[in-house]
N, C-alpha and C positions, 0 to 999 in steps of 0.2 A: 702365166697368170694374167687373167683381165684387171685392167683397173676399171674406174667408175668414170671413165669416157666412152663405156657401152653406152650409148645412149640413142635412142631414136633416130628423133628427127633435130636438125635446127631450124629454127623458124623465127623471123624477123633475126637471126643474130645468137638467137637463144637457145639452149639444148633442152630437148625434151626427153623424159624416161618411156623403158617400157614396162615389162612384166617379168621381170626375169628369173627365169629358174634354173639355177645348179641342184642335177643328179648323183648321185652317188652310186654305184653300180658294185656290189661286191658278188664275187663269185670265184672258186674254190681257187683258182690262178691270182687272184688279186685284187685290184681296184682297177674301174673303170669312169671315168668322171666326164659329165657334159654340161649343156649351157645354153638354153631358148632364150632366147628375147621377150616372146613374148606367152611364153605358156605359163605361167604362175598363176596365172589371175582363174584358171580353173583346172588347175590338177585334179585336186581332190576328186573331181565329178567325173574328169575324163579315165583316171586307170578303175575307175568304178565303171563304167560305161565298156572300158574298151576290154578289159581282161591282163590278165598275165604277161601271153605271149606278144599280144600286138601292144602293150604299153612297152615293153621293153625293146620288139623291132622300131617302133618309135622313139625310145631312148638313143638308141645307137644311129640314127639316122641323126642327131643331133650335133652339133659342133663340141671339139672335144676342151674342155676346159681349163684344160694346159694346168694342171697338177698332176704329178701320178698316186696323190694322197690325202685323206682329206685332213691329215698334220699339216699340211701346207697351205692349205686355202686359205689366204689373207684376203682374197676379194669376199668370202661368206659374210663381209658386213655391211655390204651393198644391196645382195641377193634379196628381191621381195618374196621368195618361194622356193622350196627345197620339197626334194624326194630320194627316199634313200631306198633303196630297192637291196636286201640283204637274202642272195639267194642260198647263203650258208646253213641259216634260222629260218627260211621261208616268213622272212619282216618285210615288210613295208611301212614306211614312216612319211608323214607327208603335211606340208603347212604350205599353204596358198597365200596369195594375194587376194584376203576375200571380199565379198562385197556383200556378205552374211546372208547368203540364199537357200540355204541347206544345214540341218543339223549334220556337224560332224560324227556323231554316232551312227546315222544313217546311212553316211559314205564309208564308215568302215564298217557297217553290216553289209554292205552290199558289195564292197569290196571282197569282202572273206567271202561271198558267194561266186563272183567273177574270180576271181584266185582261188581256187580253191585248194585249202591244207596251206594255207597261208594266214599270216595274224596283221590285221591292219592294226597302226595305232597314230593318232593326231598328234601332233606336236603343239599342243598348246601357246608354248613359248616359242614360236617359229625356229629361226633357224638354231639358236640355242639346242633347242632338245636336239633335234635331227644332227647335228654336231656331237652331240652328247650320244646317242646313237648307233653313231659310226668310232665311236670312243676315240671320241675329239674333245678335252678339257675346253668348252667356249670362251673360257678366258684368258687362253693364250691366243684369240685369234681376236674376239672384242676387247682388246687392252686401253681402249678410252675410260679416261678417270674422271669423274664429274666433276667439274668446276661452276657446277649451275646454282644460282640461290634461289631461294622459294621466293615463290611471285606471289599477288597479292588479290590476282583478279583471273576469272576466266569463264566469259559470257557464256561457253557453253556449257557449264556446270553451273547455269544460273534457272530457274526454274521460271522466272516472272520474264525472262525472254520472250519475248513475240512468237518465235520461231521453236522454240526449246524443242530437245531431242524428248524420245519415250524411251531411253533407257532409266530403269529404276538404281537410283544411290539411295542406301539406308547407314546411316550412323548411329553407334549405340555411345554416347556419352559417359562423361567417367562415371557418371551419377544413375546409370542404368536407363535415363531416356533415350528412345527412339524414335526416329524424325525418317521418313521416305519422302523421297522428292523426284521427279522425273526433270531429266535431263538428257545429251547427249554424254553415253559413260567412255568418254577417252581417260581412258586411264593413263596414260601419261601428263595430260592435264593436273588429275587428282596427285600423282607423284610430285607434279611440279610445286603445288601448293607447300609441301613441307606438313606437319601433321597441325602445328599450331594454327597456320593459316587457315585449312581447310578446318579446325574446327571453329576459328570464329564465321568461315560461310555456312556451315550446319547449324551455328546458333541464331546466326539473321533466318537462317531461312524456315527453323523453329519459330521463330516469333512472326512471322509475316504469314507463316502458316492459317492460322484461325480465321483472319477477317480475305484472305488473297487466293488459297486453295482453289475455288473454283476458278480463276481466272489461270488455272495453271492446268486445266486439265488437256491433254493432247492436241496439237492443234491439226490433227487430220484424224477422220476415223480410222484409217486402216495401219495408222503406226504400231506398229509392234516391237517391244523392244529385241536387240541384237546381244547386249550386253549389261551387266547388272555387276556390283558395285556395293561390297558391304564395309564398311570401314569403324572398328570396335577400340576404342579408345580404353574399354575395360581390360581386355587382353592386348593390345597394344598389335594389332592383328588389320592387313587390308587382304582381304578376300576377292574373289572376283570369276563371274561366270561370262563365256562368250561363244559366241557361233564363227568368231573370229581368232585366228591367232593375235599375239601380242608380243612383242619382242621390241617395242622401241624405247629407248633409254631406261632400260631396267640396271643398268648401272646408277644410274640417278635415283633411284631407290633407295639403295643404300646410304647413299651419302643426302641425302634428304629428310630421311625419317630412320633414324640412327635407333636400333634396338629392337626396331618392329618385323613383322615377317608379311610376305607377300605370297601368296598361295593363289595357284587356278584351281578350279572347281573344275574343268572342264566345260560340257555344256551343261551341267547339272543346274538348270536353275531351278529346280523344288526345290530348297531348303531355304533360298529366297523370296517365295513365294508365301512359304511358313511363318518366313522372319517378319515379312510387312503385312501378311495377312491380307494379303493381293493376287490376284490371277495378272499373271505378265504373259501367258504364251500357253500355247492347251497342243497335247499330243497331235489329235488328228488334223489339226492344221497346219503343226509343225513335216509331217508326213505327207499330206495332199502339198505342199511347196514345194518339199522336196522332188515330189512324182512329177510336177509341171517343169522344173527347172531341168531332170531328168532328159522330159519328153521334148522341150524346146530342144536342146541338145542333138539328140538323135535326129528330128525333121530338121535342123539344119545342115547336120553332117561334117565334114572335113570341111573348118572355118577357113575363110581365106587368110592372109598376110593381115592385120590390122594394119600396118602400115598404107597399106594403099589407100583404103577410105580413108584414114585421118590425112592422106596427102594430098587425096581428091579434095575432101572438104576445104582443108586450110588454102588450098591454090586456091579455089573457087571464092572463095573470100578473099583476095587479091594479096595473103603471105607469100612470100619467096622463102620456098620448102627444099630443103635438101638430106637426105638420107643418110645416116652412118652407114657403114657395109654392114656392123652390128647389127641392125635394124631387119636387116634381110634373113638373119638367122630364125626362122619359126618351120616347125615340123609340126602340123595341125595333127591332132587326135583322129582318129580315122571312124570313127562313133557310128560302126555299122552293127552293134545291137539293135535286137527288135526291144520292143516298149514293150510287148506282150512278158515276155520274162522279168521283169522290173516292175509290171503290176501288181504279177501274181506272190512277187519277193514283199511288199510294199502293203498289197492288202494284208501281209499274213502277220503282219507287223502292227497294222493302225488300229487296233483297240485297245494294246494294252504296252506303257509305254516300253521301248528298251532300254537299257541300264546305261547311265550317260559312255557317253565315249572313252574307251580306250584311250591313255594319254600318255606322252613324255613331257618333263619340264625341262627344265636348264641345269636342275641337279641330277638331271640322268634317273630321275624316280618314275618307274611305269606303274601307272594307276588306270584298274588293277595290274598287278603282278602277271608275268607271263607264266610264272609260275611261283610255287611260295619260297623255293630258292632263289631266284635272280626277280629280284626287286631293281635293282638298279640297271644301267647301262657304264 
């Protein structure tokens, strides 16, 4: 088993991370488990890009994980990205390290096209579901108990910020008001608050609303929000849609806001859009993003080692850099698709939206169903 001294680089003294991703590899003889450094951070795009057979000779080319189970994986709570490859079910399950480039429903339509007779599905809740998945209880492996108290401030869930993010928070008040406000939606932020707190920031930020609003509109044209953020005080309910996974301190949830439920939508934000009576993100440009981040991909090809430019940079800036052997572990995507096929998948797709993505949570619920008997994992 790794521990969490996988780590990069040190630099000045300090350890730095990478991207790391443990595989799950099941197949009719058993389990097969591995471990990149630095592939996390685009999975999703790469076994979409690369297909079936070359994402899995690219698994096995990987350093092996040193579990023979994924009952055992104590390090999955370090891991920024999982894929679980289930060739029993022809599944694929998959949560990145994202940096919100791509609708995830897009990568598992295009996936089930590069696989074919295969069912992609996003794990919402990062490594949680994909644990879940692989019929892993995730809380014998995240057995941390929150001992956190709710905070009382948090500038990025502040709207009159200078800088404020464009993810849209709407709260529905006990009293049936609704208040939208554009922020950065870290949801572990809002979890922090405690439900009390965050709703006396929903009521400041009701009142500053009328005369302030304009001074709070985007502060770039081309922000679009990544993630959205409903929080209903009537139903005692936080909701939430993202192009990102989210798996950090969802224990803190519980013991923060005692009664309430926490639900992903997946990447469904129309029903949020309904809610605020807002356009936050429009199909064909959610499509045309996808197709450029696509085609960068492919015209770059087998990326090199990130570790080498970040070593080149940091020396060249006069750091004393020195490598984990960790660091060395990356098996690049090998992204010899043509763009031509991904057009023609992509145009057949952008006039009319697709049905948000296929999803696992942390209770094992696939949404939709892979069929109408097996709702769960």
């Amino acid at each position: 088993m790794r521990c969490s001294a996988a780590l990069g680089l040190r630099v000045d003294g300090e350890a730095t991370v990478g991207s790391r991703l443990g595989v799950l590899l099941k197949t009719d003889a058993g389990w097969e488990t591995y471990y990149d450094h630095w592939a996390a951070q685009t999975i999703g795009r790469d076994i979409a890009i690369d297909g079936m057979e070359a994402t899995i000779q690219r698994v096995r080319c990987m350093s092996p994980l040193g579990v023979d189970d994924p009952h055992a994986w104590e390090g999955a709570t370090w891991i920024e990205g999982t894929l679980l490859i289930d060739e029993t079910r022809k599944l694929v399950v998959w949560a990145e390290e994202s940096e919100a480039l791509y609708m995830p429903r897009l990568i598992n339509y295009l996936v089930e096209h590069t696989w074919p007779g295969w069912t992609a599905v996003w794990s919402a809740e990062g490594t949680r579901g994909t644990l879940r998945a692989a019929g892993v209880d995730p809380a014998t492996i995240f057995t941390h108990r929150s001992d956190r108290l709710p905070c009382d401030r948090a500038p990025d869930l502040e709207p009159w910020d200078e800088w404020h993010g464009a993810d849209p928070i709407t709260v529905r008040m006990a009293d049936g008001t609704l208040v939208t406000w554009r922020a950065y939606g870290f949801l572990d932020d809002v979890v922090g608050f405690g439900p009390e707190n965050f709703l006396a920031l929903a009521r400041e930020v009701a009142s500053r609303l009328p005369d302030e609003s304009n001074a709070w509109e985007p502060t770039m044209d081309d922000d679009v929000p990544t993630t959205g953020i409903f929080v209903d005080y009537q139903a005692r309910s936080l909701r939430w849609w993202s192009l990102q996974d989210e798996d950090m301190h969802l224990e803190d949830f519980t013991a923060l806001w005692p009664g309430w439920t926490l639900t992903s939508t997946s990447d469904d934000y129309s029903w949020h859009q309904e809610l605020a009576g807002e356009v936050f993100r429009t199909w064909t440009n959610d499509v045309d993003e996808c197709r450029s981040w696509i085609a960068k991909a492919i015209e770059e090809g087998a990326r090199a080692n990130p570790l080498v430019s970040m070593a080149i940079a940091l020396s060249g800036q006069g750091h004393e850099v020195s490598p984990y052997a960790s660091a060395l572990e990356f098996v690049p995507s090998n992204r010899k698709a043509t763009m031509e096929s991904f057009d023609r998948l992509l145009d057949a797709v952008r006039d009319e939206p697709l049905k948000p993505a296929r999803m696992i949570d942390r209770h094992g619920t696939i949404t939709p169903p892979l069929n109408e008997e097996e709702r769960t994992c």
